[in-house]
C-alpha positions as CSV (number, residue, x, y, z in Angstrom):
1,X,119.5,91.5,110.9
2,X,119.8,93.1,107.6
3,X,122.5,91.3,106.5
4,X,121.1,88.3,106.8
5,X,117.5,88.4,105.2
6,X,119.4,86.1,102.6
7,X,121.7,83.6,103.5
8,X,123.5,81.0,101.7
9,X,126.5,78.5,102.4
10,X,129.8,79.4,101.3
11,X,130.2,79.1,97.3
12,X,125.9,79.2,96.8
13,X,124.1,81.4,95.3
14,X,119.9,79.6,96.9
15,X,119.6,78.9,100.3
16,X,119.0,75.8,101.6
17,X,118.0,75.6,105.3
18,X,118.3,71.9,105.9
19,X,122.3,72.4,105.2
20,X,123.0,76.4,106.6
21,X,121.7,78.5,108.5
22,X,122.6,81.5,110.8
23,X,122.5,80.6,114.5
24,X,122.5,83.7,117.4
25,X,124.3,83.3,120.8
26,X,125.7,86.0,123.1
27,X,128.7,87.3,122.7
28,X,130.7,86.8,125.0
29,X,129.8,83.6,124.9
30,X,130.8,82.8,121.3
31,X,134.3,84.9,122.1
32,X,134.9,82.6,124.7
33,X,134.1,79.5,122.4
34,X,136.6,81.1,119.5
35,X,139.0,82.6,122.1
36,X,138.5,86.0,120.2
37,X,137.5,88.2,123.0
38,X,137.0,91.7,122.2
39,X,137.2,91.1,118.2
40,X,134.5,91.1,115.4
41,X,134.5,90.6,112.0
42,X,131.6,92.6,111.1
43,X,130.4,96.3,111.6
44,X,126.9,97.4,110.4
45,X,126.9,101.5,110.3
46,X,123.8,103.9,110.1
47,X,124.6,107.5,109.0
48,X,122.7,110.7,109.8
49,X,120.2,112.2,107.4
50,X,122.4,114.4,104.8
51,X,125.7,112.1,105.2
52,X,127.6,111.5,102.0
53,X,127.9,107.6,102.2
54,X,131.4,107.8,100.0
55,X,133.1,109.8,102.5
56,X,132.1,107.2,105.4
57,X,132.9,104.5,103.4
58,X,136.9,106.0,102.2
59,X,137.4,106.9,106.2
60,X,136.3,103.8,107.2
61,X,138.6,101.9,104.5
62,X,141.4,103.6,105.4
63,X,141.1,103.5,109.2
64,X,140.5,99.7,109.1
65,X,142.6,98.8,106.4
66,X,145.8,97.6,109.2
67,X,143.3,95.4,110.6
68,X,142.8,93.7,107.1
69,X,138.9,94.6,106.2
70,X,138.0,93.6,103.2
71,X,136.7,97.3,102.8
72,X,133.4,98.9,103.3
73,X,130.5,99.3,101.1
74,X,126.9,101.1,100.9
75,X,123.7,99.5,100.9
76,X,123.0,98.3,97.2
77,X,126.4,96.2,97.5
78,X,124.9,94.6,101.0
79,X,124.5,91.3,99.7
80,X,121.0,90.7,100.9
81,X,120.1,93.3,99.6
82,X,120.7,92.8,96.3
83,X,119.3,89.7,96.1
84,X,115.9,91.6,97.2
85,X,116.4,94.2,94.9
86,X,116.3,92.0,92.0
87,X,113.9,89.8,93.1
88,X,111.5,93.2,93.2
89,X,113.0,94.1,89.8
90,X,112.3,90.8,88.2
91,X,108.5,90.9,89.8
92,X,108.3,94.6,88.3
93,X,109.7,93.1,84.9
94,X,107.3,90.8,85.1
95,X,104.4,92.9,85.7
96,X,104.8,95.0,83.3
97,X,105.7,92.6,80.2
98,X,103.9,89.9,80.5
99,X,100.1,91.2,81.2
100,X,99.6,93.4,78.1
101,X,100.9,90.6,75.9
102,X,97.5,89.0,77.6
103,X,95.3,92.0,77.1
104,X,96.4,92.9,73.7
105,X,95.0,89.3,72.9
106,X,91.9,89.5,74.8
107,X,91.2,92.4,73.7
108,X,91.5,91.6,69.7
109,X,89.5,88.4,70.9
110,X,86.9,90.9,72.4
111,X,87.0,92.7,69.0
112,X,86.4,89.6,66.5
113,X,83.1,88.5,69.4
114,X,81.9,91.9,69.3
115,X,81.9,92.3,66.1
116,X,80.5,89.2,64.8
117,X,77.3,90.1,67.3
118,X,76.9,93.3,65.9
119,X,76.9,91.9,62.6
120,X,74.4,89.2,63.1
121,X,71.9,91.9,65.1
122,X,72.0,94.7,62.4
123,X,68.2,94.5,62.3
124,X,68.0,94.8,65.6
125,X,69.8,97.6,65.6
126,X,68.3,99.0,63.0
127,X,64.7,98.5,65.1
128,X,65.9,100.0,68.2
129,X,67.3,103.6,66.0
130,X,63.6,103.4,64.3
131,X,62.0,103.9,67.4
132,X,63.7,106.9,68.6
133,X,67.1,105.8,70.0
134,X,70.5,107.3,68.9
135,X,73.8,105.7,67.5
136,X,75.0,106.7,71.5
137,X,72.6,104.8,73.5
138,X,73.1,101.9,71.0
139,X,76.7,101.7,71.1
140,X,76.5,101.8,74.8
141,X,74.2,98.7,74.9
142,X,77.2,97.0,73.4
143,X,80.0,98.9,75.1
144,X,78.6,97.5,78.6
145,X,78.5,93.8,77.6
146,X,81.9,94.7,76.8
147,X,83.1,96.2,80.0
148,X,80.6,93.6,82.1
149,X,83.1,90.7,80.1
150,X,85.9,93.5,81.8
151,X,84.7,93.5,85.1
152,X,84.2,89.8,85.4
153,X,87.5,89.1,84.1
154,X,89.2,91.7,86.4
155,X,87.4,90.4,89.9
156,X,88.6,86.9,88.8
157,X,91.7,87.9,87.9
158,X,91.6,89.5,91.5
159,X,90.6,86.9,93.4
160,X,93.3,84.9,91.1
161,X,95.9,87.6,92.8
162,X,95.1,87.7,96.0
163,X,95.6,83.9,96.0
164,X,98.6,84.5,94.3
165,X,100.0,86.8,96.5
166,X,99.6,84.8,99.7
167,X,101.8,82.2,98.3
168,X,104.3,84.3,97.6
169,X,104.7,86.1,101.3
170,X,105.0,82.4,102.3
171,X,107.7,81.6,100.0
172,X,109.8,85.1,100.5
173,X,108.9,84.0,104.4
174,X,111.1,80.6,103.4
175,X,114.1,82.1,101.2
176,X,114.2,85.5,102.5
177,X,114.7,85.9,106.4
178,X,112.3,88.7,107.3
179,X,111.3,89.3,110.6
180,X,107.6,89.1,109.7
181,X,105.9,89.3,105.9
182,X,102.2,90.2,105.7
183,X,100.3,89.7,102.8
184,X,98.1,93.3,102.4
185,X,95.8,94.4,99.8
186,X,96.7,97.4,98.0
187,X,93.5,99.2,96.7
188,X,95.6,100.9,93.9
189,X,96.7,97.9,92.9
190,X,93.3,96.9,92.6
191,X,92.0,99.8,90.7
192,X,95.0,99.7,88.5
193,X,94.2,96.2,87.1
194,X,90.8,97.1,87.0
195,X,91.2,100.2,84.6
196,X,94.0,98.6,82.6
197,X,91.8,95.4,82.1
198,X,88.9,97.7,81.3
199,X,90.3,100.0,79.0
200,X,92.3,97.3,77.0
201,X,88.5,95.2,76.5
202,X,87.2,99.2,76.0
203,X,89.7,99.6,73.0
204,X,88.6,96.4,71.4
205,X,84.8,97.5,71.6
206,X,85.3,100.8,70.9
207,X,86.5,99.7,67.3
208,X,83.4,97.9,66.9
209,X,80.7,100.1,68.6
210,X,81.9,102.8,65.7
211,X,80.1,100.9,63.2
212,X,76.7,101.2,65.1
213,X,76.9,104.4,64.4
214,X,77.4,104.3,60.6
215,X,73.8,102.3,60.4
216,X,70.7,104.0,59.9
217,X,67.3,102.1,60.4
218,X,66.2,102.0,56.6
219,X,69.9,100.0,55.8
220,X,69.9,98.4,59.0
221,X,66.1,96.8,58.8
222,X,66.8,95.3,55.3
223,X,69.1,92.4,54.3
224,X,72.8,93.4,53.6
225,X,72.9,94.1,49.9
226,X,74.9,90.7,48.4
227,X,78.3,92.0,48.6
228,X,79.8,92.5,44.9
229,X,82.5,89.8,43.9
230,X,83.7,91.1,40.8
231,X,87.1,92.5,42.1
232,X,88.0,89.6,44.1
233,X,90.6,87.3,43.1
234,X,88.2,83.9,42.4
235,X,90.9,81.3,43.7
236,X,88.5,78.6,43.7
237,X,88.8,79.1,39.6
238,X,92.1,78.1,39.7
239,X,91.8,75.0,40.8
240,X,88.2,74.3,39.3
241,X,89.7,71.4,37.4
242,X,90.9,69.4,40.2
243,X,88.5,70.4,43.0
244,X,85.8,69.3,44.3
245,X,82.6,71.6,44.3
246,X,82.9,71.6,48.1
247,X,86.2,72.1,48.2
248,X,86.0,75.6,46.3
249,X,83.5,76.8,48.1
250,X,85.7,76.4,51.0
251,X,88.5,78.3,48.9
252,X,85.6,80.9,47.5
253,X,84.7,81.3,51.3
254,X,88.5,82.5,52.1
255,X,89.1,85.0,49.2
256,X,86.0,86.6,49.2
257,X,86.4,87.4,52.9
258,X,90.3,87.8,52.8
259,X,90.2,90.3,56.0
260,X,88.0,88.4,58.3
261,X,89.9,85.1,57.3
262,X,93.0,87.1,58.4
263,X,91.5,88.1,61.2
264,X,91.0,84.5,62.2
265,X,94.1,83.5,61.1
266,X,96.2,86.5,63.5
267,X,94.0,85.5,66.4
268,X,95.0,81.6,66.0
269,X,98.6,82.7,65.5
270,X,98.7,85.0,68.7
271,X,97.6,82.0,70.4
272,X,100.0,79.6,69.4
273,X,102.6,82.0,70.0
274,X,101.5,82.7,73.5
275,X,102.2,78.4,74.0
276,X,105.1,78.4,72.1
277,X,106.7,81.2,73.6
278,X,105.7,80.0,77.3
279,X,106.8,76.2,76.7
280,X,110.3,77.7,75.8
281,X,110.7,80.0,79.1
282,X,109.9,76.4,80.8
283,X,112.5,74.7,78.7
284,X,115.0,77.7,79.4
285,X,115.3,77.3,83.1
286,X,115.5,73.5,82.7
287,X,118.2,74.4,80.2
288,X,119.8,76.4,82.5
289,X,120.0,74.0,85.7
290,X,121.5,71.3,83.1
291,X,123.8,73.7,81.8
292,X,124.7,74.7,84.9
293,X,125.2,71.6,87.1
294,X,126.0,69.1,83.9
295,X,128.4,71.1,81.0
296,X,130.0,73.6,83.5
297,X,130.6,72.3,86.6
298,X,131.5,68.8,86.1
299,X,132.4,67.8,90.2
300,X,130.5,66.0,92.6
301,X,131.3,67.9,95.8
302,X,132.6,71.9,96.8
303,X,134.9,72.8,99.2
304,X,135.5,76.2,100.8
305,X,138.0,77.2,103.0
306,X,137.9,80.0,105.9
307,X,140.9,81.5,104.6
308,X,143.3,81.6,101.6
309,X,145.4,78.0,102.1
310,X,148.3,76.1,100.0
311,X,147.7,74.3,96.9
312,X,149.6,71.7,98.5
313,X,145.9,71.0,100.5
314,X,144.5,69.9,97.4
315,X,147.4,66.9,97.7
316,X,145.6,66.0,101.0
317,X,142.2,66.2,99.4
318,X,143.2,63.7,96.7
319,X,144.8,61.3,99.5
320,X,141.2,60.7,100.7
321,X,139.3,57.4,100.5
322,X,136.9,58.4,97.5
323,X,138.0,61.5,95.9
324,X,139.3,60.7,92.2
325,X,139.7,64.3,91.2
326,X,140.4,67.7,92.3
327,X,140.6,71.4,90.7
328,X,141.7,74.9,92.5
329,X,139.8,77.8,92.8
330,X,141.1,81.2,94.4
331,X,137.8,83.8,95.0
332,X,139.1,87.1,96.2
333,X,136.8,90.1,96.7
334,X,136.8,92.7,94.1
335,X,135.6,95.5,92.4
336,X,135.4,96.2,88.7
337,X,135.4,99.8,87.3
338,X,135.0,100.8,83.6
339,X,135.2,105.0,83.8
340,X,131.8,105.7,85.6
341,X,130.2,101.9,85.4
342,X,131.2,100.0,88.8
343,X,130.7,96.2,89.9
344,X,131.3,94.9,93.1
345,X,131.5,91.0,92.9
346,X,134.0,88.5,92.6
347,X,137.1,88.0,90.7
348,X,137.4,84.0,90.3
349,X,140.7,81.8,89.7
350,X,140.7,79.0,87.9
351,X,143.3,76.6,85.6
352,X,143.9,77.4,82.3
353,X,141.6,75.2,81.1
354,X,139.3,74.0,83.8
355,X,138.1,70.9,83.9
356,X,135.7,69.9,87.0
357,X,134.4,73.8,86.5
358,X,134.3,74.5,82.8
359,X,133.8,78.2,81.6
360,X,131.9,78.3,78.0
361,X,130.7,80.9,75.2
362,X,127.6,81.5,73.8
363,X,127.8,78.3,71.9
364,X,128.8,76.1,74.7
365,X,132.1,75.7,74.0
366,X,134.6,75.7,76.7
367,X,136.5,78.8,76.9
368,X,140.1,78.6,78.4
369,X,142.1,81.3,80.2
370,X,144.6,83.7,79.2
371,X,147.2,84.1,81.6
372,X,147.3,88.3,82.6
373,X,143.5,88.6,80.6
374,X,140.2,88.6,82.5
375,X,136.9,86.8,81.4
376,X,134.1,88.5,82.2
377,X,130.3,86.8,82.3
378,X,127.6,88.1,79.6
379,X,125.6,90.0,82.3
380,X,128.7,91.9,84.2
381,X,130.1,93.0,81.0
382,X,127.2,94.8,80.1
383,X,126.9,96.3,82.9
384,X,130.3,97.6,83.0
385,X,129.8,98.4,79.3
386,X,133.0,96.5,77.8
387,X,133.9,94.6,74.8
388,X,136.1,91.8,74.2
389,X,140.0,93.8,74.1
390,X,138.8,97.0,76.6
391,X,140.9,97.6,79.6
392,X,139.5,96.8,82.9
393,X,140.4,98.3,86.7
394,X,140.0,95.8,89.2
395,X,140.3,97.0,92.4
396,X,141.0,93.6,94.8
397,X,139.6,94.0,98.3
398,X,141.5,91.4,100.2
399,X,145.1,90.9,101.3
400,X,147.7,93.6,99.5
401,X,144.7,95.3,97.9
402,X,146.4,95.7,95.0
403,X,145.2,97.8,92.0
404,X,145.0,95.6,88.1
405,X,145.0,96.9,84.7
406,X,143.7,93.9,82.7
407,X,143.0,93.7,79.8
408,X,139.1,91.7,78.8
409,X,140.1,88.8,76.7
410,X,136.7,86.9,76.5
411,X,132.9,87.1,77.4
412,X,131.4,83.7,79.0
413,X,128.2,82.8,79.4
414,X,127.1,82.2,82.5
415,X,123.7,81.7,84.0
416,X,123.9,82.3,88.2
417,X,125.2,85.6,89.0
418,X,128.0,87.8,86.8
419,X,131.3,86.4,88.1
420,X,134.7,87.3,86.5
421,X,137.5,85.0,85.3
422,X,141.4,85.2,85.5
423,X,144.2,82.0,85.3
424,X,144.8,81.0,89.1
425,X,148.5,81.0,89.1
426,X,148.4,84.7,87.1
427,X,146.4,85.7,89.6
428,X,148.2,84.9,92.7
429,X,151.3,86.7,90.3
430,X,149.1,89.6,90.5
431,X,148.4,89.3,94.4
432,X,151.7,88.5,95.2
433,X,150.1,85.6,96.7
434,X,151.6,82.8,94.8
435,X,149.8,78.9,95.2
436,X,147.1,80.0,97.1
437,X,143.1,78.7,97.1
438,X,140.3,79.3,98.4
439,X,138.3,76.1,97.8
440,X,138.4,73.3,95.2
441,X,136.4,71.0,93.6
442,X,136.1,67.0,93.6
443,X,135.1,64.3,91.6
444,X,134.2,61.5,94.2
445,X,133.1,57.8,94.4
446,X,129.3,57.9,95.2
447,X,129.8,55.1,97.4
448,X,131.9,57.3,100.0
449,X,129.3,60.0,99.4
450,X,128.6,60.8,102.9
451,X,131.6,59.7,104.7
452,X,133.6,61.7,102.7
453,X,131.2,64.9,103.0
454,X,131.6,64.1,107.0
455,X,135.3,63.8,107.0
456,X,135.9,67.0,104.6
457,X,133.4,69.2,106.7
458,X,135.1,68.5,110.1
459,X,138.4,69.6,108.8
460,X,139.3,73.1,110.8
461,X,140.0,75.0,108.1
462,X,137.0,74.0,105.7
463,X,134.3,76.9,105.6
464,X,131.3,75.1,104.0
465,X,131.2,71.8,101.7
466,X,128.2,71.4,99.0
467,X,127.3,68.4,97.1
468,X,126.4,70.0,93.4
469,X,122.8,67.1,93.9
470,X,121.9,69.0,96.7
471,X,122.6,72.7,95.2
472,X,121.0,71.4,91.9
473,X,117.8,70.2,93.9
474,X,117.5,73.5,96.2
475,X,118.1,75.3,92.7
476,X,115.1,73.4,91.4
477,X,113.1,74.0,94.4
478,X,113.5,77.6,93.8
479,X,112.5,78.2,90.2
480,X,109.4,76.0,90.7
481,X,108.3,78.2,93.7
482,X,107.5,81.5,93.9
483,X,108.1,83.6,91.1
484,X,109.3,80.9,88.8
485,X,106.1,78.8,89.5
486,X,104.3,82.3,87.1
487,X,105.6,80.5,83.8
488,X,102.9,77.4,84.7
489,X,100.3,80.2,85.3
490,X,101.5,81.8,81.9
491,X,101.2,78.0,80.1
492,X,97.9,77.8,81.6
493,X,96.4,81.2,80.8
494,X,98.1,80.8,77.1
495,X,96.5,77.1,76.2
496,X,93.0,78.6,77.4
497,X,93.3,81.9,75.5
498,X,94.1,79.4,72.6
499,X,91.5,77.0,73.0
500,X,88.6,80.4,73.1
501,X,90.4,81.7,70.1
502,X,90.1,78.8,67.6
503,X,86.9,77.4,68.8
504,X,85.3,81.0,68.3
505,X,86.3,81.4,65.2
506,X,84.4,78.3,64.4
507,X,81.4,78.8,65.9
508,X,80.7,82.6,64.4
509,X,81.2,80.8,61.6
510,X,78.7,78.2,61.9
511,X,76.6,80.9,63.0
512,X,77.0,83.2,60.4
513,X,76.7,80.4,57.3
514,X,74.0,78.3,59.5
515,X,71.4,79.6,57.0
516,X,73.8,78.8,53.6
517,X,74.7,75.2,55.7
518,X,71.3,74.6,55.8
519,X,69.9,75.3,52.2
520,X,73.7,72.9,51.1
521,X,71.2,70.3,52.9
522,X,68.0,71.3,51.4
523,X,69.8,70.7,47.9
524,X,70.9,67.6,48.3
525,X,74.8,67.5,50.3
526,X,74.9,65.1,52.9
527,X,75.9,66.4,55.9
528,X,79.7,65.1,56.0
529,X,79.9,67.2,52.7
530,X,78.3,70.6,54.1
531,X,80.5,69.7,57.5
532,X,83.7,69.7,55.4
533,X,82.4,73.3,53.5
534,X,82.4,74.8,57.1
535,X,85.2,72.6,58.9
536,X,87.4,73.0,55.7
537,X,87.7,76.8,56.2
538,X,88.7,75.9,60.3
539,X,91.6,73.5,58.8
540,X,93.0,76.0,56.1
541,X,92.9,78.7,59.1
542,X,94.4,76.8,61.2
543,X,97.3,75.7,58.9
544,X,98.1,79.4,57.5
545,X,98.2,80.6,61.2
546,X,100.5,77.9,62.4
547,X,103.6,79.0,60.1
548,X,103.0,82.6,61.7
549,X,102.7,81.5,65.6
550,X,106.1,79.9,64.8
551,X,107.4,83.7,63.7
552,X,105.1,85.7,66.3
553,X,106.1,82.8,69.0
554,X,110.2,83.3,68.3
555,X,110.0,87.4,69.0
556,X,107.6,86.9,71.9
557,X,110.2,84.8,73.6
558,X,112.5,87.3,73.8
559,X,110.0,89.8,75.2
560,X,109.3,87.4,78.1
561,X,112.7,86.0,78.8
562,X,113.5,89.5,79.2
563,X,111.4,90.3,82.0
564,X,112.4,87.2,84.1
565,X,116.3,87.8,84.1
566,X,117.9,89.2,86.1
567,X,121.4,90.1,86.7
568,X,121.4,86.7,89.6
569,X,120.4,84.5,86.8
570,X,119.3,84.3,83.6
571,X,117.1,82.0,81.7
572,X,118.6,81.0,77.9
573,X,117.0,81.2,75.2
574,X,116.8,77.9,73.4
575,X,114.6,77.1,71.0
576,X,113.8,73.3,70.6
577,X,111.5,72.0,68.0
578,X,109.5,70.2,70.8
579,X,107.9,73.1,72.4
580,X,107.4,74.5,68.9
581,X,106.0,70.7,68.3
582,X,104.1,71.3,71.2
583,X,102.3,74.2,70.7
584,X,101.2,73.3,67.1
585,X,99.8,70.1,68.7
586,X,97.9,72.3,70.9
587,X,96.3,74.5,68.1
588,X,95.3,71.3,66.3
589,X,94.0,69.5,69.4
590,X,91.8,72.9,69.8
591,X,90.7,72.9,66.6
592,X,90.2,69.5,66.8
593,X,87.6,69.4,69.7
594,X,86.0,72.9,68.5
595,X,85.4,71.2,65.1
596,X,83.7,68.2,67.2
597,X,81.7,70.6,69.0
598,X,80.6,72.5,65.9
599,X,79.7,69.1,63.8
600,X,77.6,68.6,67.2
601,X,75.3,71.5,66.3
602,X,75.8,71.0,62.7
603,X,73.5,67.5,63.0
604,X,71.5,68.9,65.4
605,X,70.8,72.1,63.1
606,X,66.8,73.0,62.0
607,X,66.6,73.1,58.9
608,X,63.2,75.0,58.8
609,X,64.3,77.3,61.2
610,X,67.2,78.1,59.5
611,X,66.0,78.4,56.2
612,X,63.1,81.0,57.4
613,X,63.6,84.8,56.3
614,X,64.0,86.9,58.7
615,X,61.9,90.1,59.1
């Protein structure tokens, strides 16, 4: 049944199966177990091909209004799905934000690799165009190492997906009730990542391959001529006086070569950033379950009723073995119109300044309620387009139906769904339904835990009762799963991409200064000392590009966060020093065992070898 492809308990927003679920018996059987024969609550309607779903729905409102319906909406307000359409517009999001940040990166890897190998085969090349081949057939040696590195890449990243994608038909199987899910390739799917993947590692060698054709054999065969020095900023002068001759080598190194050291210095920066930005998504939706079930709601247990009851219940709640506290609520259908911009949700009541159920601003500060004002959430009043002070229709779907004209007096942030906020007691003014709720929320002794949750749920009137541990745990179970589970991928794929970046931009640089290493060793430097002129360089990268990751990391995370929010839920933005902490550790620790691995060749390096000219 459509309607129920998601299904939650009263007052949830995740399903959890082990405490609601939809059961199916006959009819008449289940009339004759609620003595309602010949009534239903619910009417599902399909419309002929060319029907103008508005004009159904007004008809239908007004024809089934004296029976109290609640009022009839189209399919994007059918709760279910909603939830689906989101889901798919956070996967698209997703899809289309995350990968080229990957790509760009892989590809301006790709570049610095290529680059470096057409540097060091120059004579080579120049050989090849001596004997009759052109700058084309060249180029295109190169250009298919680079698409072969492509290809590879795409068919594991493939494999990767199709993996990938069988988990996830089982876990929409679990959360969302469809009749069957199977998991199907899509071959333009296929031969979209394959061209994108291509094209972005084509870009990067393109940029290189353009150079091939610049050489001709005669400047190709021959030595580079020494590169003139005269206009370069000597900052190993400087600090001649306090230096060490190794040490300004090390500094001569970097401002003689200012654009490849930049070069080195982006790519470490890109990488860090990926971490940094990745470790803070993962702290945002940990952020956002402590916000959620710690600073706002502050109760222990939820109750719902079936129907509107007296606040005098809440007397009979507190009378209970266990319950210390309670606090109303009153949830009546709604929908929210600003001009054109429309919201079908909730409008929610609570005390003035709610206590068990806090509402809070941007900085986490509770916010308490105006009486005759409405509080809209971040999400919904961007959607409707409103600021703090515009006027509001809310159209209330239940009981009177009464029209409001309120005013917006604050924006909250909230971080499950877009709910909107107005005083309990001006609200049932405004129903004409005065000390009315629709559920409440306790504060209870942990020791009467489950004979309490027992006693509430058998009460005739009570609709559905959640403990926030078990909504907070099927919450958890949700994010980690399934989509949410993409941000470990993303940590994964980042720390990797960082590791290649640092450790090869040290060992084209062992490989290009092998030769200069190895006459530091002919003339007399011990090897720690010709180590720290090519290890040196690695640190001082490494320490420029870390301030920059911290800047590159900051605007990334916005790009990401973006493409997993949703208007369900959104993941805050919170920036703690540890994942920034984190990430730097990361770069260090890869430069760190790509130094090791480059000292490793360094001792094992032949000197006669090295030191031979090549012809």
């Amino acid at each position: 049944a459509p309607e129920f492809l998601y299904t939650t308990a009263p007052g949830e927003l995740v399903p959890d199966d082990a405490r609601f679920a939809v059961f199916w018996m006959r009819r008449t059987a289940l009339a004759a177990a609620y003595d309602l024969r010949g009534a239903f609550n619910e009417m599902l309607l399909k419309l002929e091909r060319g029907t103008n779903p508005q004009a159904i729905i007004d008809v239908a409102d007004r024809t089934l209004a004296p029976f109290g319906a609640t009022g009839a909406y189209g399919l994007a307000d059918l709760p279910s799905n909603r939830f689906v359409t989101e889901e798919i517009r956070g996967l698209t999001s997703s899809a289309t934000t995350v990968p080229p940040i990957f790509l760009g990166i892989a590809a301006f890897l790709l570049y610095i690799v290529v680059a470096r190998i057409v540097q060091a085969e120059r004579e080579q090349i120049g050989l090849l165009k001596a004997f009759g081949y052109s700058g084309a057939e060249v180029s295109l040696h190169y250009l298919k190492l680079v698409v072969l590195i492509a290809v590879v890449g795409a068919v594991a990243g493939s494999i990767a997906g199709i993996s990938a994608g069988h988990a996830l038909a089982v876990f929409y199987q679990t959360y969302f009730k469809f009749p069957f899910l199977v998991f199907t390739l899509d071959p333009i799917s296929f031969v979209t990542g394959f061209a994108i993947s291509i094209l972005a590692a084509t870009m990067g060698g393109l940029a290189v391959v353009r150079h091939v054709f610049a050489l001709t054999p005669a400047v190709a065969m021959r030595p580079p001529a020494p590169p003139d020095y005269s206009r370069t900023f000597d900052l190993a002068g400087v600090f001649r006086r306090v230096l060490d001759q190794p040490s300004r080598m090390v500094l001569r190194r970097l401002s003689r070569y200012p654009g490849r050291m930049l070069g080195s210095v982006v790519g470490i920066a890109a990488g860090m950033a990926l971490s940094a930005s990745t470790l803070t998504v993962v702290s945002g939706f940990t952020t956002a379950v402590d916000l959620s079930f710690t600073v706002m709601n502050r109760s222990d247990m939820t109750v719902m009723f079936t129907h509107p009851v007296p606040r005098k219940t809440l007397l009979e709640l507190r009378r209970m073995d266990g319950v210390q506290r309670t606090e109303p609520l009153r949830i009546v259908p709604a929908i929210l119109r600003n001009g054109t911009n429309t919201y079908r949700g909730t409008l929610e009541g609570r005390p003035r300044e709610p206590a068990l159920n806090r509402i809070i601003d941007a900085n986490e500060e509770p916010l308490a309620l105006r009486g005759g004002g409405i509080t809209l959430a971040e999400p919904l009043a961007d959607i409707l387009k409103v600021r703090t002070g515009d006027m509001l229709y809310v159209e209330v779907r239940e009981g009177r139906r009464p029209v409001l004209h309120l005013p917006v007096t604050a924006v909250a942030q909230t971080l499950l769904g877009a709910p909107a906020f107005m005083e309990i007691d001006a609200l049932g003014r405004a129903l004409n339904e005065p000390g009315r709720i629709s559920g409440a929320l306790l504060t209870i002794d942990s020791a009467s835990r489950e004979t309490l949750y027992q006693a509430i749920k058998d009460m005739p009137a009570v609709a559905g009762v959640t403990l926030k541990a078990d909504a907070r745990t099927a919450l958890v179970d949700l994010m980690n799963t399934g989509p949410g589970s993409v941000r470990y991928v993303m940590l994964l794929v980042a720390a990797i991409i960082t590791f290649g970046i640092v450790y090869n931009a040290a060992r084209i640089a062992f490989a290009e200064r092998s030769r200069d290493l190895a006459s530091l060793r002919v003339m007399g430097f011990t090897r720690a000392e010709a180590g720290f002129v090519l290890l040196g360089e690695l640190a001082i990268v490494t320490l420029l590009a870390i301030p920059l990751g911290i800047g590159l990391g900051y605007g990334l995370t916005w790009a990401i966060v973006e493409g997993f929010s949703t208007d369900l839920y959104q993941i805050p933005v919170v920036f703690h020093a540890s994942n920034y902490g984190a990430a730097i550790l990361a770069v260090v620790i890869a430069a760190t065992v790509s130094a090791f691995l480059v000292w490793r060749n360094l001792t094992r390096l032949d000197l006669v070898s090295a030191l031979k000219t090549r012809e």
